[in-house]
C-alpha positions in Angstrom: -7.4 3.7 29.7 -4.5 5.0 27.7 -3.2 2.0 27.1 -6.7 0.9 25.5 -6.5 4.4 23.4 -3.1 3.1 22.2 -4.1 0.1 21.4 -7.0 1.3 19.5 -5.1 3.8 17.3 -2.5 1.0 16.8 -5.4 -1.4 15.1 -7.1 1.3 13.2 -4.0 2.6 11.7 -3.1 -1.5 11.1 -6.4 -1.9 9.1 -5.6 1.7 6.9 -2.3 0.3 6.2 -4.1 -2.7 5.0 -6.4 -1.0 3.4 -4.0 1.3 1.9 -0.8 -0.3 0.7 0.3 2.0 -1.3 0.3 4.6 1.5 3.4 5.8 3.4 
């Protein structure tokens, strides 16, 4: 389960980075 929560956070922050280039 914490894994998965890990996991999760890791993609979502993936996608804002994505999303966001020009962010830190």
């Amino acid at each position: 389960n914490f894994f998965i929560y890990q996991h999760s956070e890791t993609s979502i922050r993936f996608v804002v980075m994505l999303n966001n280039p020009n962010m830190p």
